[in-house]
N, C-alpha and C positions, 0 to 999 in steps of 0.2 A: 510355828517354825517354818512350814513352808509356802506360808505367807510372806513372812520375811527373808525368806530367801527369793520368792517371786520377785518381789520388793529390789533384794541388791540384781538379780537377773537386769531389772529394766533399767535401772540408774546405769548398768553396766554398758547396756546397750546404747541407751542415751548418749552417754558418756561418747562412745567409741563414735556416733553417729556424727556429734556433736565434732569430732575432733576433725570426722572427714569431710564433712565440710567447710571448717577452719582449712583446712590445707587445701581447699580447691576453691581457694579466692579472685576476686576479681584482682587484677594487676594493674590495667589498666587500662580506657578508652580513650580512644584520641580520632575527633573527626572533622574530617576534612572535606574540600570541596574540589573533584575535580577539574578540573579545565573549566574553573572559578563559574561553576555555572549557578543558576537561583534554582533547579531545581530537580538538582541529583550532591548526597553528600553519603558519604563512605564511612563506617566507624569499622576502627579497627581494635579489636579486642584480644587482651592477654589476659591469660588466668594461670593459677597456680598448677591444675592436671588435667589433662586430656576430658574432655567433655563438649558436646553439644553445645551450641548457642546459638539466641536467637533475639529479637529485639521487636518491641511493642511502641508504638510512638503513636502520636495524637495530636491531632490538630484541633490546638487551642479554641480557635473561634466556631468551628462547627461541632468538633467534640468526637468526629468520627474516628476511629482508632484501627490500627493496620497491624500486622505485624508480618515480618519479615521471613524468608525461606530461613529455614535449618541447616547450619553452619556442621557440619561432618565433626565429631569427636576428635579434638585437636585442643593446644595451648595458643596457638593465632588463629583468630579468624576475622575476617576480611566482608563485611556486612552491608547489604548496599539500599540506599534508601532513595526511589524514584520516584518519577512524576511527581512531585513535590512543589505548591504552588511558591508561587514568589512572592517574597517581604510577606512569610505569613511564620507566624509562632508556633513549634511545637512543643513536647513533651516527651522524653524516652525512658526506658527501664532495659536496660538488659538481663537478658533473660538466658541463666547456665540452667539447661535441659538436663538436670539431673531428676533422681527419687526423687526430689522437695522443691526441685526449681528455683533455685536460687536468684532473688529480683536483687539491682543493684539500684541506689535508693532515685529518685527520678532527675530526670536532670531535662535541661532545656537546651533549645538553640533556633535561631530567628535568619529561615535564607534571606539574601540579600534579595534588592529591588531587579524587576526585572530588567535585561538591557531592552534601552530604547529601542530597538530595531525589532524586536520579538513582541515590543505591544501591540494588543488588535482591539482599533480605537472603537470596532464597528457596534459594540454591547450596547444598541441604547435602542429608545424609542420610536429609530426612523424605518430600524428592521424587524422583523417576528426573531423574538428569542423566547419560544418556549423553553426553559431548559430541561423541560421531561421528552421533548420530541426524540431528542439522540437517543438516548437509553444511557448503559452501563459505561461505553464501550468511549474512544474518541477517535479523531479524525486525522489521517496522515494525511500531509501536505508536500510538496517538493517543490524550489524554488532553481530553475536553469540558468541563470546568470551567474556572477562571482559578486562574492561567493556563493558556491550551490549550497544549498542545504533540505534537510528533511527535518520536518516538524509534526508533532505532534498537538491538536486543539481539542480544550474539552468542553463541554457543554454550554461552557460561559463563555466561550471565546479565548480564552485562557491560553497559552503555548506552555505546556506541560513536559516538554521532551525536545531538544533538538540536536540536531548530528551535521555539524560545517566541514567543507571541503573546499578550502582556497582556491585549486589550482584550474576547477571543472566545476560544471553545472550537475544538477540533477534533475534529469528530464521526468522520471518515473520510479516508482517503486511497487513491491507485492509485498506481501507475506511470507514467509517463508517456513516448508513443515516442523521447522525446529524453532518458530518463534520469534525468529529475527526479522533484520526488512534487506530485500535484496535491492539495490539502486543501478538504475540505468544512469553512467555517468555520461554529457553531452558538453562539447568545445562549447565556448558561448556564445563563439560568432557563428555559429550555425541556426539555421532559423529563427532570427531574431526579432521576425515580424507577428511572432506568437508568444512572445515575452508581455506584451504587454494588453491592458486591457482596453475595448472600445465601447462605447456607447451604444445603443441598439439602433441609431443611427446610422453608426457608420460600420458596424457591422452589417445592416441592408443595404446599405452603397455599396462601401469601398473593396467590403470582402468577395464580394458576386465579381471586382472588374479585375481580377487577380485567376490565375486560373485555378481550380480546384486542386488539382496534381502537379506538383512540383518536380516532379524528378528527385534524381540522387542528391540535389543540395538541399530542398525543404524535406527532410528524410526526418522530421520528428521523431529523431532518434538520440544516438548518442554511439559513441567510440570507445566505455567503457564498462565495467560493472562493479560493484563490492557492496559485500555480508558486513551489516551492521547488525550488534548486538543492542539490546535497552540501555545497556549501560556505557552503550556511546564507544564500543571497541569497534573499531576495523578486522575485520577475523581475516579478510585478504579482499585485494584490489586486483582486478585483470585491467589491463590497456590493451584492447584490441587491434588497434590500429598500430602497436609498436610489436605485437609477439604475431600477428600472422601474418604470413608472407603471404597468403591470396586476399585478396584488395576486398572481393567481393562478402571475405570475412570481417573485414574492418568494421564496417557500421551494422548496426542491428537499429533495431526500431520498434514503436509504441508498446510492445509487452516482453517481459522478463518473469518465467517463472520457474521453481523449484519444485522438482517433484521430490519424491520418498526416498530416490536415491542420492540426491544433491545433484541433479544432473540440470541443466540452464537446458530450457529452451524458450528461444526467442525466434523475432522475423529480423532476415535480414535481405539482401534487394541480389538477388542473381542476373545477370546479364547475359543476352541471346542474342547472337549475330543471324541475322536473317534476311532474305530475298522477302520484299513487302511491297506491297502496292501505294505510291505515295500521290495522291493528286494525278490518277492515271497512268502514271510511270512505275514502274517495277526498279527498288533501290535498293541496297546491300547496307543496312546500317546494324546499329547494337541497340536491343532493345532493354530499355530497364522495367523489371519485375520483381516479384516477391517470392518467399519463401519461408520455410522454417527450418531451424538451425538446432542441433542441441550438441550442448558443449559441457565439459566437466567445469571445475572449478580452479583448474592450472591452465584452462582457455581450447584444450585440443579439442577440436571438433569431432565429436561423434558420428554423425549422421546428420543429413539435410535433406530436403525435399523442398523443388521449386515448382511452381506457376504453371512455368513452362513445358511442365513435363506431362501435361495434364489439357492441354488449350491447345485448341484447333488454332492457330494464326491463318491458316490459309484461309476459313471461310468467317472470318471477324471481321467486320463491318466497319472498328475502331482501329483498327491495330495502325492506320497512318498516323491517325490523328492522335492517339496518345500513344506511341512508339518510344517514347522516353518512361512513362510511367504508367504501364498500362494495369496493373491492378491495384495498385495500391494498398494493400490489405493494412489494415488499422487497429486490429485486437485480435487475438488469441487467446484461445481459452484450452481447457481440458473436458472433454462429453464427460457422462458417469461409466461409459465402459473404455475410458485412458485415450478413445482418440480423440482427434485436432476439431477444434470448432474456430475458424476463422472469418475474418468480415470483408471484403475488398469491396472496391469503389464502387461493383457491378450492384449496388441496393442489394445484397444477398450475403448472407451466411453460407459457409460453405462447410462441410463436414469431409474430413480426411481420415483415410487409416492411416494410424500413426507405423504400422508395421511396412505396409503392400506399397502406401502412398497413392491408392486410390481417391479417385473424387468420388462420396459416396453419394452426396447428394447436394441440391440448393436450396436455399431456403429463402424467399423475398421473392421480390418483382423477376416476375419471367422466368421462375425459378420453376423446383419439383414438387410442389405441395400446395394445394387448391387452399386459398386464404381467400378473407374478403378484402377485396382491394382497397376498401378503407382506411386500413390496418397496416397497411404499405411504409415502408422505411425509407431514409436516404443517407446517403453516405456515414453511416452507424458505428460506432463505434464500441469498444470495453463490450462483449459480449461473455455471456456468462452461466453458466447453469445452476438454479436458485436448488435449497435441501427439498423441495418438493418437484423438481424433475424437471422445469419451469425453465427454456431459454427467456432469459433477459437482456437486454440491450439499449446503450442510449439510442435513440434518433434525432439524428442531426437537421431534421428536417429540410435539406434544400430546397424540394418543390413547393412547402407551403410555409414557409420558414417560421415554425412551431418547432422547439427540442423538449427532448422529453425523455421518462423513462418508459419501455415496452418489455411486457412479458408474453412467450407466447407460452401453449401447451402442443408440441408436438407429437403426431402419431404419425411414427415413423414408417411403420409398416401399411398403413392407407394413404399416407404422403397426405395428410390433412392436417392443419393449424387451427389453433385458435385464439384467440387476442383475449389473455387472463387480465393484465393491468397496464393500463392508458393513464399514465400520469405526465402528460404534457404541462411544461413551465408556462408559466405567462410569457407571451410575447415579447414583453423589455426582457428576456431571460436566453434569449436564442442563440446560438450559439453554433454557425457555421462551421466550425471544426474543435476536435477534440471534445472533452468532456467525457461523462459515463454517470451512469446510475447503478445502485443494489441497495436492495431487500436490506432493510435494517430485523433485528432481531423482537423487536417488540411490533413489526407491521409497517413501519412506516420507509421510505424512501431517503438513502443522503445520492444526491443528487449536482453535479459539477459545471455548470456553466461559463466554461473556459473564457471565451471572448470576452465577458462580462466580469470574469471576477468573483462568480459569486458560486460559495457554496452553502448548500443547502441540506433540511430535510424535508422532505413533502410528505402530505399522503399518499395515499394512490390516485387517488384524483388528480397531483399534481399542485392542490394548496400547500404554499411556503408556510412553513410552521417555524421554521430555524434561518436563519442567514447570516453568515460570515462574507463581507464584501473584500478581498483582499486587495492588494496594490497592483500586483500582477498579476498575470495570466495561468491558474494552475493547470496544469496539465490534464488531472483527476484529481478526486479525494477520496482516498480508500477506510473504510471503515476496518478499523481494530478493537477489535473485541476484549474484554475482559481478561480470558483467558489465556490471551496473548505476555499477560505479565505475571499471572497465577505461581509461576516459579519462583518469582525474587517478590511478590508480598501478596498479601491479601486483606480484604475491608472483615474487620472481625466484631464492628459492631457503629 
């Protein structure tokens, strides 16, 4: 008897189990393709009662299978499927994250081919394409003409993500602590003679007969900024040159980055009127310089700190002769204790308190810390502190016009250096202005050879293992990591 009452207990239960999942049915999928792209599409999902969801999909031809972040207990949800290559076949299930996980039965869909303009012809045998050299992670890209755009490349040379802006260029981008990419936006007709790329020719000619320092109009910068999301949203746009009424707020330059509070600091170019010694004559002009800027995300300036405020002009040697641009500073970074690590034209690193706005110290030719003059930099760029303590920096080589990536080990407190990795490009690789190197995560180097075109991965040694030849000139190529997209999917086998 109480066997068979066990017996109707479970039929009972069955029963009842059976019926709540009858009622939390799927309703419907319907997926679409944003702003018609090949490789980001949206399913949007209804179901019969509030519950969980999530979605598993698989690419066909390699087999590797994803699935998507966790949809919050609801009847719609709105599901987003990225990086996604082009004209390739997948496989989906949606998946209501109930007790039993309810799979809805598979289904298919094939993105389209990719646009012409987004192919990167370079995948073949005339460049190194290791594709284990990148690692996990892939590579942002940013294009300053019209249109501007930021891209995304993955191991195969592949354009796996991209974000267009009609009306602006985009000069540069970072990471940002919430995942996103922050963009320096740039007018197009502004330095337009770094758009493009030159041969290692006429990068040893024609670039040396140009003067190194441009003043306020080669300000490889930009007059803008804006938070892009993965999924290709705009989270908000600043125009600097239309909301601040001081001039010397309008342009910013080579770096943009977010700290933990959302606050932007960048450099932008402060201006000094001063008594100067010009060709033996004492003259009353404006001089252009550098600084750093930090500003919220509705544009109002925080705090700045200039050049100026810090540098002797009376007993500077230069100050006639580059009076229009006299430091030029080219990267900004963040030390590991929050302050400024910047690079200006003087061959040197320089270290700021980010509070006091002290010059704490110099680093490079003629600087404060005993290096071997070997080891010596020149007009350096993207400088940066690696997770083992490690400044890094491109070097742009002018004096022996070799570029490359340099890490040192500084000890601060005996003002002593020392040169950890020397991974200078090959010579067809050099690249008088702009560029940057960093530490990839599995040892090896992505590496930017602006004048040329060309990015890369190297060792430390500086052998090309990867190369992407692009059509233009990129600015940098910042590497993005894995984890960067870990919220909206992940590789689950």
């Amino acid at each position: 008897m109480k066997r068979l009452i066990g017996i109707v207990v479970a039929i009972c239960l069955l029963s009842a189990i059976f019926i709540w999942i009858e009622k939390n049915t799927l309703r419907s999928i319907t997926l679409t393709s944003p702003r018609n792209t090949a490789m980001y599409n949206k399913v949007d999902v209804s179901i019969a009662k509030p519950a969980p969801v999530y979605i598993e999909y698989t690419e066909k031809k390699t087999g590797k299978s994803y699935r998507t972040r966790t949809s919050p207990a609801d009847t719609l949800h709105h599901l987003d499927l990225l990086l996604l290559k082009a004209n390739t076949e997948y496989t989906y299930r949606v998946v209501i994250d109930n007790l039993f996980k309810q799979k809805s039965k598979e289904l298919t869909f094939k993105t389209r081919e990719q646009s012409s303009w987004l192919v990167n012809h370079w995948f073949n045998e005339l460049h190194p394409h290791d594709t284990t050299a990148l690692g996990d992670g892939m590579i942002l890209i940013c294009f300053g003409r019209l249109p501007g755009y930021m891209a995304l490349i993955d191991n195969e040379g592949e354009v796996r993500w991209v974000w267009q802006v009609d009306d602006i260029g985009v000069r540069a981008a970072s990471i940002t602590p919430r995942g996103t990419f922050l963009a320096m936006l740039r007018p197009f007709v502004k330095d337009v003679i770094d758009d493009y790329t030159m041969t290692p020719e006429q990068v040893r000619n024609d670039e040396h007969k140009k003067p190194m320092r441009r003043g306020s109009i080669g300000f490889a910068g930009g007059t803008g900024l804006a938070e892009v999301s993965l999924t290709g949203e705009t989270m908000w746009r600043l125009d600097l040159d239309k909301i601040e009424k001081e001039k010397d707020y309008q342009v910013i330059h080579h770096d943009v980055l977010m700290d933990k509070d959302h606050h932007i600091h960048t450099l932008y170019r402060p201006k000094k009127i001063a008594t100067i010694s010009v060709n033996g004559k004492m003259e009353t002009d404006t001089l252009g310089g550098d600084g750093i800027m930090v500003i919220d995300t509705l544009g109002n300036v925080l705090k700045t700190w200039s050049a100026w405020d810090v540098w002797d002009i009376e007993n500077d040697p230069y100050i006639g002769e580059y009076r229009y641009d006299r430091f030029h500073i080219n990267g900004l970074c963040f030390d590991r204790d929050d302050n400024y690590l910047s690079a200006p034209i003087e061959d040197q690193i320089w270290k700021v308190d980010a509070k006091s706005g002290e010059l704490v110290w110099r680093f490079g030719r003629d600087g404060d810390f005993r290096m071997d003059t070997t080891a010596y930099f020149s007009f350096q760029h993207s400088p940066y502190i690696m997770e083992n303590g490690d400044l890094m920096l491109f070097d742009n080589g002018l004096h022996n016009q070799r570029s490359g990536g340099k890490a040192f080990r500084l000890d601060e407190e005996n003002r002593t250096a020392q040169i950890t990795i020397n991974a200078l490009l090959p010579a067809d690789k050099y690249t008088s202005r702009m560029g940057n190197a960093s530490i990839l995560p599995n040892g090896n180097l992505l590496q930017c050879s602006s004048k040329t075109g060309s990015v890369m991965v190297t060792d430390k040694e500086g052998k090309v293992l990867w190369e992407s030849v692009l059509h233009f000139a990129p600015y940098r190529a910042v590497y993005v990591p894995v984890e960067t997209w870990d919220k909206y999917f992940k590789e689950i086998k």
